[in-house]
C-alpha positions as CSV (number, residue, x, y, z in Angstrom):
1,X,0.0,0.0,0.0
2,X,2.9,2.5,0.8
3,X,4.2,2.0,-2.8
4,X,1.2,2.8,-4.0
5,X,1.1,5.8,-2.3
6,X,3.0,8.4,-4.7
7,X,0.6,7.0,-7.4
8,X,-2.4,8.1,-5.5
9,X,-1.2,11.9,-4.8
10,X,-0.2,11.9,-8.3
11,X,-3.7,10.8,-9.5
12,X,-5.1,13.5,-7.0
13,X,-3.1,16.6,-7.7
14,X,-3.9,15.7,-11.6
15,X,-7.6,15.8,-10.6
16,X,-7.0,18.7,-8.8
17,X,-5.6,20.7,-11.7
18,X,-5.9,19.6,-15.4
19,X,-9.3,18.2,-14.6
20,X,-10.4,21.2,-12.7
21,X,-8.8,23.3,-15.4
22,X,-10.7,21.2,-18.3
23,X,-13.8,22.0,-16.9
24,X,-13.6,25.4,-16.6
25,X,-12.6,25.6,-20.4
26,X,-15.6,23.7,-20.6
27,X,-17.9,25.7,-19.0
28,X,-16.4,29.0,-20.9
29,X,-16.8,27.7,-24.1
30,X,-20.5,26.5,-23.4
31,X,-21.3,30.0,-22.3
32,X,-19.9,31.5,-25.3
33,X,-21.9,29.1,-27.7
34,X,-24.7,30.4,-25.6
35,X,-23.8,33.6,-27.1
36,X,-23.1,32.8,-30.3
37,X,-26.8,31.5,-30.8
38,X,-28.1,34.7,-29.2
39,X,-25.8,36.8,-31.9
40,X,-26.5,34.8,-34.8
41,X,-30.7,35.0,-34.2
42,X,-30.0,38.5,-34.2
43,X,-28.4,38.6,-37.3
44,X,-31.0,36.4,-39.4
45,X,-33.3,39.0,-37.5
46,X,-31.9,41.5,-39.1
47,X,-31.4,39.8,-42.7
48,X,-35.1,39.2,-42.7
49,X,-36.0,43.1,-41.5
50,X,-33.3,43.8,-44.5
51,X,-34.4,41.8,-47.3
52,X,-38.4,42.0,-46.1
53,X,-40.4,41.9,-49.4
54,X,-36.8,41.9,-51.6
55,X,-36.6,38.2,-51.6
56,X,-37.8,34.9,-54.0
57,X,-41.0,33.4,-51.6
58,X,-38.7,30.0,-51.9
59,X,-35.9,31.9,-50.2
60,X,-35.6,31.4,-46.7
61,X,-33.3,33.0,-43.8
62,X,-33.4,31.2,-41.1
63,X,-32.2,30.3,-37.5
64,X,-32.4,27.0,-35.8
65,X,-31.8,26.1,-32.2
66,X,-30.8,22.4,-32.5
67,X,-30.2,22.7,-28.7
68,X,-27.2,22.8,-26.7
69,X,-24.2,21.9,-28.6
70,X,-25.9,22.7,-32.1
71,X,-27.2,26.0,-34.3
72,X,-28.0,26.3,-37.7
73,X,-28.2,29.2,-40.1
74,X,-30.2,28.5,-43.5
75,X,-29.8,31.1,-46.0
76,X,-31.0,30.4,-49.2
77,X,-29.6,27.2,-50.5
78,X,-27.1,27.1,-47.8
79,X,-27.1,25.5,-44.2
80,X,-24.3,26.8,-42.0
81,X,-23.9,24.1,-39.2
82,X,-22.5,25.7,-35.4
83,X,-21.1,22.9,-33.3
84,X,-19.3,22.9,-30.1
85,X,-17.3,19.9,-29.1
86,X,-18.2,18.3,-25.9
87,X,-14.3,17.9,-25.1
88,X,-11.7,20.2,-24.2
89,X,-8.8,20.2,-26.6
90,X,-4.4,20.7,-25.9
91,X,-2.2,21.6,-29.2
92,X,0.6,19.7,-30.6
93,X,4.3,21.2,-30.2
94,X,4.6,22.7,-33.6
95,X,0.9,24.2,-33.5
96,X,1.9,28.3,-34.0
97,X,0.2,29.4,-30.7
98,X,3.3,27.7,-28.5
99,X,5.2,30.5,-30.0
100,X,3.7,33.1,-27.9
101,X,4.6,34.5,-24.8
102,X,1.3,34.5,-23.7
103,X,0.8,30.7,-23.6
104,X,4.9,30.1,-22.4
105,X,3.8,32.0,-19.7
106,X,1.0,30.0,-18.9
107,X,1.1,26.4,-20.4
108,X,-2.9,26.1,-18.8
109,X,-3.9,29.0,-21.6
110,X,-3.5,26.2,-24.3
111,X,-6.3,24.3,-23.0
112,X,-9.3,25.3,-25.5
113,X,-12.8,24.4,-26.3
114,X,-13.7,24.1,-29.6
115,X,-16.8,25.3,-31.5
116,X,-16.8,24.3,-35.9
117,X,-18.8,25.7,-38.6
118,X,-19.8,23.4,-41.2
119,X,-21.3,24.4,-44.3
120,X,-23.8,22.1,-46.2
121,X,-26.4,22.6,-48.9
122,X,-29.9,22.8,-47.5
123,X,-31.4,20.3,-50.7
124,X,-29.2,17.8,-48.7
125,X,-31.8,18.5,-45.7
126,X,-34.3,18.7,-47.6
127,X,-33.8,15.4,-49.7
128,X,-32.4,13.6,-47.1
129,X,-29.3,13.1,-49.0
130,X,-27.8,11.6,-46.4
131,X,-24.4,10.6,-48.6
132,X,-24.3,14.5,-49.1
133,X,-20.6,16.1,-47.6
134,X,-20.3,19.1,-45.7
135,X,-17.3,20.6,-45.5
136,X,-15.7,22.8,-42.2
137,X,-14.7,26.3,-42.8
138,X,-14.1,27.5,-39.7
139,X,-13.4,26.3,-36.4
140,X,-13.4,28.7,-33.1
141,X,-11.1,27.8,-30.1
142,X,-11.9,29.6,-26.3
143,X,-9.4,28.8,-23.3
144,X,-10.2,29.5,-19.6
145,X,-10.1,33.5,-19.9
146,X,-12.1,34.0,-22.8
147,X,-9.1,34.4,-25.5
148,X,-9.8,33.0,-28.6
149,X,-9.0,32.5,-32.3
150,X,-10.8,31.1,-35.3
151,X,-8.1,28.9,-38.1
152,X,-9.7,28.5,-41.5
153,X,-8.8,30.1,-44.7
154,X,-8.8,34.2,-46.0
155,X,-10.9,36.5,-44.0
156,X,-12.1,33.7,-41.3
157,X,-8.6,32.7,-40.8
158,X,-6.3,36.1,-40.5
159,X,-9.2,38.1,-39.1
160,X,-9.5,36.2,-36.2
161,X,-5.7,34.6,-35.4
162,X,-4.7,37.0,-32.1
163,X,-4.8,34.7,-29.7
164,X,-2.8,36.4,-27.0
165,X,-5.0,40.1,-27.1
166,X,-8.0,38.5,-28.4
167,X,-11.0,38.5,-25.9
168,X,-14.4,36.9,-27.0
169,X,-16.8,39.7,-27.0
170,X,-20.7,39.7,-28.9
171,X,-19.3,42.6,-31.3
172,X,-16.5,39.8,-32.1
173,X,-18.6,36.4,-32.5
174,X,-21.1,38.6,-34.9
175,X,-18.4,39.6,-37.1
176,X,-17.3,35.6,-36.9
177,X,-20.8,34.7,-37.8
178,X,-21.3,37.2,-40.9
179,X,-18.1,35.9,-42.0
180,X,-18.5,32.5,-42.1
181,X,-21.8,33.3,-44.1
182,X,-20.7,35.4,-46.3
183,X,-17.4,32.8,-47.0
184,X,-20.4,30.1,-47.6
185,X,-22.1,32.0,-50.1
186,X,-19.0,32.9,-52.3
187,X,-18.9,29.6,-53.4
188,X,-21.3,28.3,-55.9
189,X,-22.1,24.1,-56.5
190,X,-20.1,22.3,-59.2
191,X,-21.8,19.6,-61.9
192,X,-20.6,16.3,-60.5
193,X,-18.1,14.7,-62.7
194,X,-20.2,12.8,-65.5
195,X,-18.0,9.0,-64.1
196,X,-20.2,9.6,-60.9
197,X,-23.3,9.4,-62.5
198,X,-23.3,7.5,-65.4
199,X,-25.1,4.6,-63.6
200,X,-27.8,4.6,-61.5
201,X,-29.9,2.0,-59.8
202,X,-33.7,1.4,-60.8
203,X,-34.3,2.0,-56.9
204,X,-31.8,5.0,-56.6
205,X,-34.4,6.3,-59.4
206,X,-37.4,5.6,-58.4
207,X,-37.0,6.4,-54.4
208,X,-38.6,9.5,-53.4
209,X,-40.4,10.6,-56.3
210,X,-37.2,9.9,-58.5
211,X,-34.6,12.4,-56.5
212,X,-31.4,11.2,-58.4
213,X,-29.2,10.3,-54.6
214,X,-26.0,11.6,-56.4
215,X,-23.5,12.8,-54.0
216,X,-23.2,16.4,-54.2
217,X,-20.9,18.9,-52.2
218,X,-19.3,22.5,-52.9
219,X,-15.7,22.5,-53.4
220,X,-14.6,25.0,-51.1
221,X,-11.2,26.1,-52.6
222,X,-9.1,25.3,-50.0
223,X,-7.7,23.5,-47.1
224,X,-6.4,23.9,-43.4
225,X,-2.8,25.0,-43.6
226,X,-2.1,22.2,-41.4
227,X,-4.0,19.7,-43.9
228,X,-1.9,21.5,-46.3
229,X,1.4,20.8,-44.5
230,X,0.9,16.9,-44.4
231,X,0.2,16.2,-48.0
């Protein structure tokens, strides 16, 4: 039992702090997403009040509460997906952010929760085209004191990189939000290469009043530069 005993304050002071620590991330980044819904209601609000009479009938703006972990923004033909991660994330070495003074001062400051944005075509929704892709464009990290930064690609990923000044504020997550949506909208659907749908099933025809179940995705014009960096 005395050997043990080393083992057992270990396991404590571990509980004591990176557990503790992980929780608090957690509870920071589940207020935030709190916010974030709260922002981005308010800004479909205000794109309705905007575009009020301007707009196709079969044009919608929308805001869905999907509940706690889960928003979605449909505008138009496009769904923008909000999704915080249940887990608290730590960075590899060679992640950029270990090269500020602000995290080598405090190694806890690394610890982030982490909130994506996924954009999908609504006809995926709406046709239950459930072999559909959606691809992330963003993806939000928050640490114990509120500090955050977004990493994606042009405006979402250099607007929002200061992780050592940046505090998360409603002024901030709204210009995240009409960002991300106008980043979705910039990119228009491609016709599926012809070898994907040159056969088709007599049940892939006929199911649901013959919606053809082809996969179909944006191409988003880019990639993480740390998805570029392992290729």
């Amino acid at each position: 039992m005395t050997n043990d005993q080393p083992k057992i304050k270990q396991i404590a002071r571990e509980l004591e702090s990176k557990s503790n620590l992980k929780q608090k991330v957690y509870r920071e980044t589940k207020e935030q997403f709190k916010q974030l819904k709260k922002v981005a209601k308010h800004v479909v609000d205000e794109i309705n009040d905007l575009t009020s009479g301007k707009l196709d009938d079969n044009i919608e703006v929308l805001f869905i509460d999907k509940g706690d972990y889960e928003m979605r923004i449909k505008f138009a033909g496009d769904v923008l997906i909000c999704y915080m991660h249940t887990n608290v994330f730590e960075f590899e070495r060679s992640h950029p952010i270990w090269s500020a003074s602000y995290v080598k001062d405090d190694p806890e400051r690394s610890y982030c929760g982490m909130i994506n944005f996924y954009n999908f075509l609504a006809d995926s929704f709406k046709y239950d085209r459930r072999q559909d892709s959606g691809y992330l464009i963003a993806r939000m990290f928050v640490n114990k004191d509120r500090h955050f930064f977004v990493e994606g690609k042009r405006q979402l990923g250099f607007l929002f990189n200061n992780f050592s000044d940046s505090i998360i504020t409603a002024e901030s997550i709204r210009s995240i939000v009409e960002t991300a949506i106008l980043y979705a909208m910039e990119f228009d659907l491609y016709t599926p290469h012809y070898n994907d749908m040159k056969e088709i099933s007599i049940g892939e025809m006929v199911h649901e009043s013959s919606v053809m179940r082809v996969k179909t995705a944006k191409r988003m014009g880019y990639k993480f530069s740390q998805e570029e960096d392992e290729e």
